[in-house]
VMD Tcl script that draws the C-alpha trace (Angstrom):
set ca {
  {-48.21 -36.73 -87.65}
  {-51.95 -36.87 -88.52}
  {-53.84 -39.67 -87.01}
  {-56.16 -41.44 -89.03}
  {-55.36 -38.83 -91.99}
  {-58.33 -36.47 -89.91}
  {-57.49 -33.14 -90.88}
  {-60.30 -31.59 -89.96}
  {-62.90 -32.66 -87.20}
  {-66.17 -32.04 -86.14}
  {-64.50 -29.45 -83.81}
  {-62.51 -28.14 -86.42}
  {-59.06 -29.64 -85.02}
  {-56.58 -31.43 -86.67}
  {-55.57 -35.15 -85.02}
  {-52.14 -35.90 -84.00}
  {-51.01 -38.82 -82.86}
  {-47.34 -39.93 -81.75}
  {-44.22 -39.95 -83.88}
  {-42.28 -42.96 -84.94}
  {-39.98 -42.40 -82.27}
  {-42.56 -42.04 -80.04}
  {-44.09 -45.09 -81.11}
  {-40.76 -47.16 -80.99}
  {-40.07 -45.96 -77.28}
  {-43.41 -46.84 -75.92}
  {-43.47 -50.09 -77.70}
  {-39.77 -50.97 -76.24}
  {-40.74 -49.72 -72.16}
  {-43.75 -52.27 -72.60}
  {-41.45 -54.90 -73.42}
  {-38.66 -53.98 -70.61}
  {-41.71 -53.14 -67.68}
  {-44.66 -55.61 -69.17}
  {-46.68 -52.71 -68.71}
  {-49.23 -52.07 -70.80}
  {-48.53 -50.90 -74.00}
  {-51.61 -47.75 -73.39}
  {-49.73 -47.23 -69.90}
  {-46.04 -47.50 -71.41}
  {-47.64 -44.72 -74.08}
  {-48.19 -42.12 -70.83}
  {-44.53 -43.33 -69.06}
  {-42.49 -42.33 -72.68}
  {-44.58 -39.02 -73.05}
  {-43.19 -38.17 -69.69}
  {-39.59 -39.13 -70.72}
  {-39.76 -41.95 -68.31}
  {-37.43 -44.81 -68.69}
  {-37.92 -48.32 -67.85}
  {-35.66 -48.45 -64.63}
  {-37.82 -45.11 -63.41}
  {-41.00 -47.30 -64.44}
  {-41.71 -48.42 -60.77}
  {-41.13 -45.05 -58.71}
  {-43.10 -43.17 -60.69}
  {-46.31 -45.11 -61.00}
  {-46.01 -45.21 -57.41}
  {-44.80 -41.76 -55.93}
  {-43.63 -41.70 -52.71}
  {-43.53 -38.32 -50.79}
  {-41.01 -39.01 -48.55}
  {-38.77 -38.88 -51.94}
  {-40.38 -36.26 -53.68}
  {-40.85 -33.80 -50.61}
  {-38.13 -30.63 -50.84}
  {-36.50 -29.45 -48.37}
  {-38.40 -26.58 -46.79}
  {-35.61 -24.34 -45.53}
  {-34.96 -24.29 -50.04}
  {-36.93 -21.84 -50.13}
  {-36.39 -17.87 -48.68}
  {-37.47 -16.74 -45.64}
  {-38.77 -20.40 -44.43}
  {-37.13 -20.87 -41.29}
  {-37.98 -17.29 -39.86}
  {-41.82 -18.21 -40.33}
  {-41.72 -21.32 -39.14}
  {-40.33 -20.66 -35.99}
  {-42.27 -17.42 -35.28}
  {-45.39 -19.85 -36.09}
  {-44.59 -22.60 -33.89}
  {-43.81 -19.14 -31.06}
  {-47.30 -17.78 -31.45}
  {-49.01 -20.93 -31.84}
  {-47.23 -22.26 -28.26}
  {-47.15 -19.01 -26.52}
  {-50.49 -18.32 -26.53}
  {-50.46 -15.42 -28.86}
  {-53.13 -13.94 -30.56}
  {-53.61 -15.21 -34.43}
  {-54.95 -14.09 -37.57}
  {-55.23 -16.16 -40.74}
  {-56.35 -13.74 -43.77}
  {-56.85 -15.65 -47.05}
  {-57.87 -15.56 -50.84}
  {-61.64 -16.22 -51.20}
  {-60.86 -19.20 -54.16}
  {-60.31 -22.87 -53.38}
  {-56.47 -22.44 -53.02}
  {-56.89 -19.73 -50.09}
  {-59.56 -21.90 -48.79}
  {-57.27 -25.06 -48.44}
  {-54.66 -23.19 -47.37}
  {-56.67 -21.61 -44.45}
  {-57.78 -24.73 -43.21}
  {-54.72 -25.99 -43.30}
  {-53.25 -24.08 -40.51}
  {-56.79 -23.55 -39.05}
  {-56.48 -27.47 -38.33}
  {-52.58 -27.01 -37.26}
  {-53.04 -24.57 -35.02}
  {-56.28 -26.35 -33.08}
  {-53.59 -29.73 -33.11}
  {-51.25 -26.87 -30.38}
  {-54.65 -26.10 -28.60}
  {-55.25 -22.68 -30.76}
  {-58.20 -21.29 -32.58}
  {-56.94 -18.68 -35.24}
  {-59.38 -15.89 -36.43}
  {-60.07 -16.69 -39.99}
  {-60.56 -13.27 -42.29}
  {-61.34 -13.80 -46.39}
  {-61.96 -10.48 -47.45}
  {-65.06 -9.61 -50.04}
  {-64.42 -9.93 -53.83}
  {-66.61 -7.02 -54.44}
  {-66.33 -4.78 -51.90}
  {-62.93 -5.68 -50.63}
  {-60.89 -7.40 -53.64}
  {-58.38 -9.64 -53.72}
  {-55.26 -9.86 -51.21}
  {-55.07 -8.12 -48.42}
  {-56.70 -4.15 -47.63}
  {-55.10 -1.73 -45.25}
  {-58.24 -1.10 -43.39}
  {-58.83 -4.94 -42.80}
  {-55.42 -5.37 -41.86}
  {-55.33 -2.43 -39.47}
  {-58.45 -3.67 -37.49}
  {-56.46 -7.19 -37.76}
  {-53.21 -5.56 -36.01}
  {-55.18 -3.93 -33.39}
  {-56.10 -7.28 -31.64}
  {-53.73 -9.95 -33.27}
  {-49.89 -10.57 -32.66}
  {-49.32 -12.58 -35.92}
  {-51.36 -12.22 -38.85}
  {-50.32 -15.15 -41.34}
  {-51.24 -14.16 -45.47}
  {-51.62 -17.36 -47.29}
  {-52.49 -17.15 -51.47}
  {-51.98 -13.56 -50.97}
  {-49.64 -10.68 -49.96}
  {-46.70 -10.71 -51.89}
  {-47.65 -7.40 -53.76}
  {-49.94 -5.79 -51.29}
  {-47.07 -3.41 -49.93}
  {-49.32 -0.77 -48.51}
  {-52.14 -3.40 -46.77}
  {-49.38 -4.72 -45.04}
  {-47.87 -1.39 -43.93}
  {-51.09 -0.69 -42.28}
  {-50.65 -3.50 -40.21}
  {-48.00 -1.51 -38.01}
  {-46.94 -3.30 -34.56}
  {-47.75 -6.85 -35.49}
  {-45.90 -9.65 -36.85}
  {-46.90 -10.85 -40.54}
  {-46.00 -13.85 -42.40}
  {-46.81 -14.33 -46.10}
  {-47.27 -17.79 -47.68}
  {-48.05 -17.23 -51.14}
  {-47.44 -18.71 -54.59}
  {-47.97 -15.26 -57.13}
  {-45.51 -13.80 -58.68}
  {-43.72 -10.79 -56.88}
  {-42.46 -8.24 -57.86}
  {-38.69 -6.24 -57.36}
  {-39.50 -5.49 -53.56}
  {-40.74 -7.52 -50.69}
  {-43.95 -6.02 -48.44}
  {-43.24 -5.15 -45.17}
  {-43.42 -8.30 -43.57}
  {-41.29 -10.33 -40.85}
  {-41.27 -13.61 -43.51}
  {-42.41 -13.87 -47.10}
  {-42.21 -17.59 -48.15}
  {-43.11 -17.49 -51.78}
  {-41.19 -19.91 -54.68}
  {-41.84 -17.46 -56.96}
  {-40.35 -14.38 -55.21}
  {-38.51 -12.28 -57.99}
  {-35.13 -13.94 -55.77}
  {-36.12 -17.29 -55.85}
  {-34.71 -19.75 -58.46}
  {-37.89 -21.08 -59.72}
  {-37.16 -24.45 -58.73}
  {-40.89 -24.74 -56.94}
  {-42.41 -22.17 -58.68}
  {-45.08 -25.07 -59.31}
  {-47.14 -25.03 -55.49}
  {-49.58 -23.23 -54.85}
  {-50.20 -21.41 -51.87}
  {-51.61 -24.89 -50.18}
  {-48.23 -26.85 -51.51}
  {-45.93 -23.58 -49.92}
  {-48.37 -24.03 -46.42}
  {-47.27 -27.57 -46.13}
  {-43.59 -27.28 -46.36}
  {-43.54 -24.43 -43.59}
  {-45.81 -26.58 -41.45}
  {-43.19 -29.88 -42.12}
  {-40.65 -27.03 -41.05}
  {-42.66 -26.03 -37.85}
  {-42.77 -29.56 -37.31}
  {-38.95 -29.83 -37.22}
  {-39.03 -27.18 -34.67}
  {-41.42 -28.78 -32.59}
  {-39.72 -31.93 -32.88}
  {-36.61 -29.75 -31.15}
  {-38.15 -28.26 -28.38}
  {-39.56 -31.86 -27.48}
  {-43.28 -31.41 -28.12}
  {-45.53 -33.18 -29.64}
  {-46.06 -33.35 -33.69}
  {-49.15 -33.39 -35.59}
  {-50.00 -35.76 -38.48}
  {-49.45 -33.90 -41.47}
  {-50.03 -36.84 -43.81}
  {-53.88 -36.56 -43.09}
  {-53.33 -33.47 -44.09}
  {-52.27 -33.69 -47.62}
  {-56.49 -34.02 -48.95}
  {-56.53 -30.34 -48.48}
  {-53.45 -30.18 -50.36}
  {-54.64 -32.11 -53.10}
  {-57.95 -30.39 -53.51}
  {-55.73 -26.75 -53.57}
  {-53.15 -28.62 -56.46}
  {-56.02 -29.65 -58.58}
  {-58.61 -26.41 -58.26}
  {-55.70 -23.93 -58.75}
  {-54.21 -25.94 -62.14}
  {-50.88 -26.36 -60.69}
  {-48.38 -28.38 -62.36}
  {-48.73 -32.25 -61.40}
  {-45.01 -32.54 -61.55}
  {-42.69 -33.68 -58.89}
  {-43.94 -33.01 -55.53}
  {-47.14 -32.14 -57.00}
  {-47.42 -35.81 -58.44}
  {-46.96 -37.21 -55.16}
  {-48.78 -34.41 -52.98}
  {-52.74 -35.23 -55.75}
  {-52.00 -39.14 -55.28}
  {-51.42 -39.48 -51.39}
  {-54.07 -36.75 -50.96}
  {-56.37 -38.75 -53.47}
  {-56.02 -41.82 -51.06}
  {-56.78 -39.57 -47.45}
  {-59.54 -38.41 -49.08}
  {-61.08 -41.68 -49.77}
  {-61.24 -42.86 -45.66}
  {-63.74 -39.86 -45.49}
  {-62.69 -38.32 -42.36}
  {-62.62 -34.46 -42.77}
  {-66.52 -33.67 -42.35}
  {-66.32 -30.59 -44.74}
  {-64.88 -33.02 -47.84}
  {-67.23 -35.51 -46.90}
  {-70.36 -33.54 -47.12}
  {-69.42 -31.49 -50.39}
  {-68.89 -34.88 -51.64}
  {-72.09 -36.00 -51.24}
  {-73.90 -32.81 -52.38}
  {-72.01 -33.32 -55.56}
  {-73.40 -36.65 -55.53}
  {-69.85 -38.61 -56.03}
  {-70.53 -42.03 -55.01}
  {-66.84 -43.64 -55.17}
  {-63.39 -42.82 -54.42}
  {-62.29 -39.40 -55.38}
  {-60.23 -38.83 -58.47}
  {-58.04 -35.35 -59.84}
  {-61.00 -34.74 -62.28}
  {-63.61 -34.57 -59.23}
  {-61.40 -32.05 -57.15}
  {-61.71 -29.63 -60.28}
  {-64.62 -30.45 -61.67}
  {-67.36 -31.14 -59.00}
  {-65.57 -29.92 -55.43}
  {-63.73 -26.68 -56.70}
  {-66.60 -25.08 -58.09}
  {-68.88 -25.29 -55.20}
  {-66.25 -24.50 -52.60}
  {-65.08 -21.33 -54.96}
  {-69.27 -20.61 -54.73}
  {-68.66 -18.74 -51.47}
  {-66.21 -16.72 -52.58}
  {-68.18 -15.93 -56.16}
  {-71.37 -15.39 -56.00}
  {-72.01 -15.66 -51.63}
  {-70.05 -15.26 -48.72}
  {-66.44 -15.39 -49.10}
  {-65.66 -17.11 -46.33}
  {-67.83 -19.97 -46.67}
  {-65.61 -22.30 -48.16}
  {-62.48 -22.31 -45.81}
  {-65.54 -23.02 -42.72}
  {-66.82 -25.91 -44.55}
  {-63.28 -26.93 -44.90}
  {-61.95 -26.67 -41.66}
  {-65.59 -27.36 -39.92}
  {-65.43 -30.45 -37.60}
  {-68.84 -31.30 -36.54}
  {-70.72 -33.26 -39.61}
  {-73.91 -31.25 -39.09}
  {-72.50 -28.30 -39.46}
  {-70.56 -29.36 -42.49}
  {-73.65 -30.38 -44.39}
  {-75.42 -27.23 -43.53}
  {-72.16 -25.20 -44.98}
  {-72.19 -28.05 -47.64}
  {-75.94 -27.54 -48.87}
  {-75.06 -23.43 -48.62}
  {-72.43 -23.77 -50.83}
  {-74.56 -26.30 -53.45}
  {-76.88 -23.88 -53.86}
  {-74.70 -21.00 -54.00}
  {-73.51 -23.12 -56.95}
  {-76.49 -23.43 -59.22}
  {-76.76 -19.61 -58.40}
  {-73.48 -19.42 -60.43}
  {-73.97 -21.29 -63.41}
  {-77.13 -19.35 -64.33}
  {-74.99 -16.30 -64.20}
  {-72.49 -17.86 -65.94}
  {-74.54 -18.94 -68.44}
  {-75.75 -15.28 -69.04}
  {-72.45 -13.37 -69.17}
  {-70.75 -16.22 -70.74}
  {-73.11 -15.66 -73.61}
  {-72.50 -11.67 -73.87}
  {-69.26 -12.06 -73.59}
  {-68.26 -14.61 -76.46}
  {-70.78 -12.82 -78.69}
  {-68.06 -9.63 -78.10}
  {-65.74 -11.56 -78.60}
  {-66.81 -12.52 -82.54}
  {-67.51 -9.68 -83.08}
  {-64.10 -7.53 -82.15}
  {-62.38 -11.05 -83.86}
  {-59.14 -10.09 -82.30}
  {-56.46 -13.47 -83.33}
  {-54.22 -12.52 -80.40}
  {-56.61 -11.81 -77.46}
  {-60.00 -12.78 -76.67}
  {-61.59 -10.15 -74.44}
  {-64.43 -8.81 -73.43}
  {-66.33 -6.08 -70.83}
  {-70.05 -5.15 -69.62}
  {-71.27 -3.77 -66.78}
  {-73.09 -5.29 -64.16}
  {-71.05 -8.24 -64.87}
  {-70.75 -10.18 -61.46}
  {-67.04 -10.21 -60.34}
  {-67.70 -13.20 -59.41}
  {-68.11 -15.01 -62.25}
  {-65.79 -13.53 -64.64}
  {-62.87 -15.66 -64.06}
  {-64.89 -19.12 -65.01}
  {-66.42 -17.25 -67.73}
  {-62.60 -16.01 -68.43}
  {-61.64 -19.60 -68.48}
  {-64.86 -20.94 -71.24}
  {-63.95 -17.79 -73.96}
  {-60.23 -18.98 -73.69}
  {-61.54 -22.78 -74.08}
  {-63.82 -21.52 -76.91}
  {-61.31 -19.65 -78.53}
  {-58.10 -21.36 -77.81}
  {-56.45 -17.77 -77.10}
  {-55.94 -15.90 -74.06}
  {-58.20 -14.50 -72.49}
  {-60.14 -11.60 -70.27}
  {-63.35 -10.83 -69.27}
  {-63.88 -7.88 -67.05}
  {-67.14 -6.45 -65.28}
  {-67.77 -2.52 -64.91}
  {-69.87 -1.13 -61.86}
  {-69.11 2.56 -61.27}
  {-66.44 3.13 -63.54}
  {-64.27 0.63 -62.32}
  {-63.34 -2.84 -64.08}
  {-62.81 -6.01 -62.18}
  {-61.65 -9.05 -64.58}
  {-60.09 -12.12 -64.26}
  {-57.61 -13.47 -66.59}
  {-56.93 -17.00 -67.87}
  {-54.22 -18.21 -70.37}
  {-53.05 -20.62 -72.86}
  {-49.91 -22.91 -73.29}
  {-46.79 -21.21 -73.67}
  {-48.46 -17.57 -72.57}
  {-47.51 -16.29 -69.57}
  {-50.33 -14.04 -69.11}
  {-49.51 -13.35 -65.18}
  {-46.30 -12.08 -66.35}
  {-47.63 -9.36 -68.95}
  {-50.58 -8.16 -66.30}
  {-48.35 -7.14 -64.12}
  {-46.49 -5.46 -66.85}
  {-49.68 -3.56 -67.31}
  {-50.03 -2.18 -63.56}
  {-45.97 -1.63 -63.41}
  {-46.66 1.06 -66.69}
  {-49.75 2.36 -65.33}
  {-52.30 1.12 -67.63}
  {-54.03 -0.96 -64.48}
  {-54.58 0.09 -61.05}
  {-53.78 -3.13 -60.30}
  {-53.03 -6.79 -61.61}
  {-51.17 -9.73 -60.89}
  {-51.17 -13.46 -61.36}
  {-49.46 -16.40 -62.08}
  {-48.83 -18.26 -65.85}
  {-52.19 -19.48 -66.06}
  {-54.31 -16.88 -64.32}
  {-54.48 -13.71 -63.30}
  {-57.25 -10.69 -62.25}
  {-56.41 -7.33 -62.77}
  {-58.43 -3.57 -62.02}
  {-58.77 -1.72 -64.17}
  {-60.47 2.16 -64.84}
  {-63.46 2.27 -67.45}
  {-62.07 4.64 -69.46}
  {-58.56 2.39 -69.85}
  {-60.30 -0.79 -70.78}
  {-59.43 -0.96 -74.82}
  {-55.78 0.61 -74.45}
  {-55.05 -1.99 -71.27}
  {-56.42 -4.57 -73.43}
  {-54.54 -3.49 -76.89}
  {-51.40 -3.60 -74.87}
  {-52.13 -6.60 -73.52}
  {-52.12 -8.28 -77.10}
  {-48.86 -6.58 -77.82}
  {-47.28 -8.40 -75.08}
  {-48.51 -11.72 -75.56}
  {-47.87 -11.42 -79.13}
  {-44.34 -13.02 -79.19}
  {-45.35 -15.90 -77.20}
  {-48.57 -16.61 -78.82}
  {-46.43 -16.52 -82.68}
  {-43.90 -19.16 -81.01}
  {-46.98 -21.46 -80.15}
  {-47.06 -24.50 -82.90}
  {-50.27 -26.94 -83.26}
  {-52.26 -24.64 -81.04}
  {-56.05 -26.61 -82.31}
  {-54.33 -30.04 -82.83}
  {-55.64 -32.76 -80.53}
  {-53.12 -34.54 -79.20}
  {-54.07 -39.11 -79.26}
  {-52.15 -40.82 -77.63}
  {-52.64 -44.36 -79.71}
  {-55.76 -46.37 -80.94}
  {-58.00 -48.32 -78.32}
  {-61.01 -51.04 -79.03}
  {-64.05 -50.94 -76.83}
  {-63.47 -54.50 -75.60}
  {-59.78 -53.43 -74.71}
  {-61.55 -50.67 -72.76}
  {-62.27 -51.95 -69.36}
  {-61.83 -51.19 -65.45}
  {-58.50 -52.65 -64.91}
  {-56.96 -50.47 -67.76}
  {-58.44 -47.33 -66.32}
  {-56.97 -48.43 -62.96}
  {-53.57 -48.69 -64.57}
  {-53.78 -45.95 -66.11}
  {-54.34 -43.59 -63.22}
  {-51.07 -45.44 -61.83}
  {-49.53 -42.76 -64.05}
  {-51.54 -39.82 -63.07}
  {-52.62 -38.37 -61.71}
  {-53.37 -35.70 -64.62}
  {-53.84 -32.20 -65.13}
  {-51.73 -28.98 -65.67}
  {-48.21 -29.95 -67.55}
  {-49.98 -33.55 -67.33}
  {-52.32 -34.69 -69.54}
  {-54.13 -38.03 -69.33}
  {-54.33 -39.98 -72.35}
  {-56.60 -39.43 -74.74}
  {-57.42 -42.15 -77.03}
  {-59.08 -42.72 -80.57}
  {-61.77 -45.36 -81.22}
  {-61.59 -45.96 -85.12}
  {-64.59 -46.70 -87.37}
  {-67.48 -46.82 -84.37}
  {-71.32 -46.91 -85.40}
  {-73.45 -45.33 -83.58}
  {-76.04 -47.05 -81.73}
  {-77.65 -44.19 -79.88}
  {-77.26 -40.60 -78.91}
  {-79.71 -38.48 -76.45}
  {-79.23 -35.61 -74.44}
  {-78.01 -35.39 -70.77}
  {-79.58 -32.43 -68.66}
  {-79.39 -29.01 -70.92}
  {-76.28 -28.91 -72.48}
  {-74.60 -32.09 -72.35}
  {-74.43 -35.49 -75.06}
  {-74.63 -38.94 -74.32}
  {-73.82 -41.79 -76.86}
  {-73.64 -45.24 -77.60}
  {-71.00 -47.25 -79.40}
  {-69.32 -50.28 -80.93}
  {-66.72 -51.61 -83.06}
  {-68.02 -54.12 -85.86}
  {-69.16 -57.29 -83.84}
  {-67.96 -55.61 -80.31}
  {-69.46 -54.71 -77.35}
  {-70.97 -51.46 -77.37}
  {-69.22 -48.46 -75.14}
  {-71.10 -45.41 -73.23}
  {-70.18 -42.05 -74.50}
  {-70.59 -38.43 -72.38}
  {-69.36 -35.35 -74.01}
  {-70.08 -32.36 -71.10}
  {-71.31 -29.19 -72.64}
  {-71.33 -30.75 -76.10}
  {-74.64 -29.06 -77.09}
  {-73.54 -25.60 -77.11}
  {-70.72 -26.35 -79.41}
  {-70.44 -27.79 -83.17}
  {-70.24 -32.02 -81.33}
  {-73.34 -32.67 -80.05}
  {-75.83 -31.00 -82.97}
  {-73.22 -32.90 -85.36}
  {-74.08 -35.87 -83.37}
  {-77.60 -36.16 -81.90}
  {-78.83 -37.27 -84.85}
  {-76.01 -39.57 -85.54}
  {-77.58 -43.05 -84.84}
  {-76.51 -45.23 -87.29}
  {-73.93 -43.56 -88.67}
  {-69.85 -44.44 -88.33}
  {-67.46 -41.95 -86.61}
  {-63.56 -42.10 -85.29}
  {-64.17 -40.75 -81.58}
  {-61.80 -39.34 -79.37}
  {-61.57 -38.74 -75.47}
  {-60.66 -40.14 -72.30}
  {-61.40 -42.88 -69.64}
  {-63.62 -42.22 -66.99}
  {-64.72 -44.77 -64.40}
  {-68.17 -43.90 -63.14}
  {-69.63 -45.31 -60.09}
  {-73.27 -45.11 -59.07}
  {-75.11 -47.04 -56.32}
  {-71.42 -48.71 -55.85}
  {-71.94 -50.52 -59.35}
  {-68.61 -49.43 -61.34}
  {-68.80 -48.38 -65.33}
  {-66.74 -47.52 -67.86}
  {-67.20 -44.90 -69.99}
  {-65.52 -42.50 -72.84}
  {-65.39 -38.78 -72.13}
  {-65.85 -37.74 -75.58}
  {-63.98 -34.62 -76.62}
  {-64.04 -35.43 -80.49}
  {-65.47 -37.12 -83.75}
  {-64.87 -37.14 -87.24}
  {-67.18 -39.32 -89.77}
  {-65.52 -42.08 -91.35}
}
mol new
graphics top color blue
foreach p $ca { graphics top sphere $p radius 0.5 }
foreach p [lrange $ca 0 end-1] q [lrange $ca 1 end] { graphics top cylinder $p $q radius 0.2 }
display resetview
């Protein structure tokens, strides 16, 4: 149903705002709960009902948490972990240079110390080595390791993992697989083609901790001692978030618990990249993907791939904040490529004007940088979409999708018929290589695929409100109570609300490209606005000059703190004049 009859916005979007039904259900769990009725809004979306009200505004692992040995393979890695790491055996921990294989590193980086073990950490080169595992790096591995443990990575590298002949592997990984396994003594992987699907929502981090609460069990058996996985869970938190897993079931549970070890500040690599990113106050989901993710994925992009996982696993502060700084600057490095093949890119884009895929290739386009880049055409254009770089007749691209595409799926479609040399992903993401000369005819088929999915997609540019909000209604405690039902992301939006009929008292810009307003409601107190990037789209020219002037506005809550003084704000996402 339109809201506020806007059928058109400033972003070109229609509004949509809840049913009748919906209305009626959200308006019935305030009554039962006393909830709020904004909060009951985000409880009925869910399909929560009023006796589930209280567990799941307050998520308890301990509920939530599968049971490890669910999944294939689990107990065989567990206990040959808990072997090497109490044996005395040589270890190897080769990872994914993005946040997720990061995380997931220093996750068992930090187990393993907790048994009195340092683990040789290997992330291999996105440009000169790709992604997953290589059979020369793996062969040099095997020479001088007894375990070599994959994690966010493996589950298709068949013949990387054959060159690691004569030693034990283990693969913790979250990408799809395909009809065979590697060769590999465990491969613990939800979405193994023989798996049920069930978790098919973790990511590599969220697959890490179950097999360490399994090694756990084991230790607990032999009689020794158990480390604190709880503190654990911030690294499992920042992997959820960065990698746009689901924030369903355990994933709920894993981004809120996390959320809360985060805030003590005790892991030295989260504490410094914290305060390079200048976040003065307790973490929130929108931080670990917005502010952290980027600068730990800077390593991995644009520097040294390893980079990340040091920073964090790294104990000593000092060190931290050196690898912190790095990785900051590494960052800034980024965006101006970004900015530059970001720009190329979308202008291809336009111009090919393909409704089913947005896509686009040039050379001496950093590998680096094409998967963000990947993920602002697809937010640009609402459709899938791929942007690959070329450097001597080879294409490197990353992937990203849309609702209801499974993109990961049809990419590895691709390599299976021959189109690729290789590809593989999940849903949401994928990267594929590709050869110069097969660019156009990968990406044509590409479309083909993702044709029936994208035609069964309905309201693909409405924005979704979730109800009407005043500024005086908008306030600290609601935002509090609101995150009660987060936390959001992937498969869980956070509310967005509509402020009807504001003037404008001011609007400026922020930095280069982003909008900052001021509003009210007739005789009302007047409400800060920040739209992020809104200058290099159709909002913040439409706006800028908009002082004055009445507009509905749409977006969501955001709590800033600065110098430990708390405000409320509107992330602005929308406006239509009244």
């Amino acid at each position: 149903m339109t809201f506020l009859g806007i059928e058109q916005s400033l972003t070109n979007r229609r509004w949509v705002g809840p049913d009748g039904a919906a209305d009626r259900a959200a308006e019935g769990l305030a009554q039962r709960t006393g909830l709020p009725l904004a909060v009951a809004r985000v409880l009925a979306e869910r399909g929560v009902e009023a006796d589930g009200a209280e567990g799941f505004l307050t998520p308890r692992l301990r509920d939530l948490l599968p049971d490890p040995l669910s999944l294939r393979d689990m107990e065989v890695a567990a206990d040959r972990l808990v072997a090497a790491a109490t044996s005395g055996e040589r270890i190897a921990v080769f990872a994914d240079y993005d946040v997720d294989g990061g995380a997931s590193a220093a996750l068992l980086l930090d187990w393993l110390r907790t048994q009195g073990r340092d683990a040789t950490l290997y992330i291999p080169d996105r440009i000169d080595e790709g992604y997953g595992p290589n059979a020369p790096a793996m062969a040099a591995l095997a020479r001088d390791h007894d375990l070599i443990v994959c994690v966010d990575c493996g589950t298709l590298s068949h013949d990387a993992l054959a060159a690691a002949s004569g030693t034990d592997i283990i693969v913790l990984d979250h990408h799809l697989g395909g009809e065979t396994l590697p060769p590999a003594l465990a491969v613990v992987n939800p979405n193994r083609a023989d798996e049920d699907g069930t978790l098919g929502h973790l990511c590599a981090a969220g697959v890490v901790f179950l097999t360490l609460v399994q090694a756990g069990r084991v230790l607990r058996a032999k009689g020794l001692p158990e480390p604190d996985l709880m503190a654990m869970l911030d690294l499992v938190a920042l992997a959820t978030v960065a990698d746009v897993a689901p924030l369903v079931g355990v994933n709920r549970a894993f981004v809120r618990q996390g959320l809360a070890i985060m805030s003590r500040r005790r892991r030295p690599g989260l504490v410094a990249l914290s305060d390079v990113a200048r976040l003065d106050g307790p973490p929130g989901a929108f931080h670990l993907g917005f502010l952290l993710g980027p600068r730990i994925n800077a390593g991995g992009r644009v520097g040294r791939a390893d980079l990340g996982a040091l920073c964090l696993s790294c104990r000593d502060p000092r060190e931290a904040g050196r690898l912190a700084a790095e990785l900051d600057g590494l960052n800034r490095d980024r965006r101006a490529i970004e900015a530059a093949v970001r720009d190329e890119a979308l202008a291809q884009v336009e111009a090919r004007g393909d409704a089913r895929l947005s896509w686009a290739a040039g050379p001496g386009w950093h590998p680096g940088v094409v998967g963000i880049v990947a993920a602002r055409v697809k937010e640009a254009t609402d459709l899938p979409s791929v942007v690959i770089g070329v450097e001597g007749g080879i294409g490197k691209g990353s992937a990203r999708s849309v609702p209801g595409v499974d993109l990961g799926r049809a990419i590895h479609r691709l390599a299976e018929e021959g189109l690729l040399l290789k590809g593989g992903g999940h849903m949401m993401a994928a990267g594929l290589t590709v050869a110069e000369e097969m660019i156009p005819a990968a990406m044509a088929r590409l479309a083909d695929l993702i044709q029936k999915d994208l035609v069964q997609r309905t309201g693909a540019r409405d924005l979704r409100i979730s109800g009407l909000m005043e500024c005086v209604g908008a306030t600290p405690q609601i935002y509090r109570q609101l995150e009660d039902a987060g936390p959001y992301g992937q498969a869980a939006p956070a509310p967005r609300f509509a402020f009807a009929d504001q003037l404008i008292d001011s609007a400026s810009t922020m930095g280069d490209s982003h909008l900052r307003l001021s509003f009210r409601s007739a005789g009302g107190p007047a409400l800060e606005a920040v739209a992020w990037g809104a200058m290099t789209g159709p909002l913040g020219p439409a706006l800028i000059g908009a002082r004055g002037r009445r507009f509905h506005l749409a977006g969501k809550l955001d709590l800033s703190t600065w110098g430990g003084r708390e405000r409320l704000r509107l992330r602005l996402e929308d406006a239509a004049p009244v």
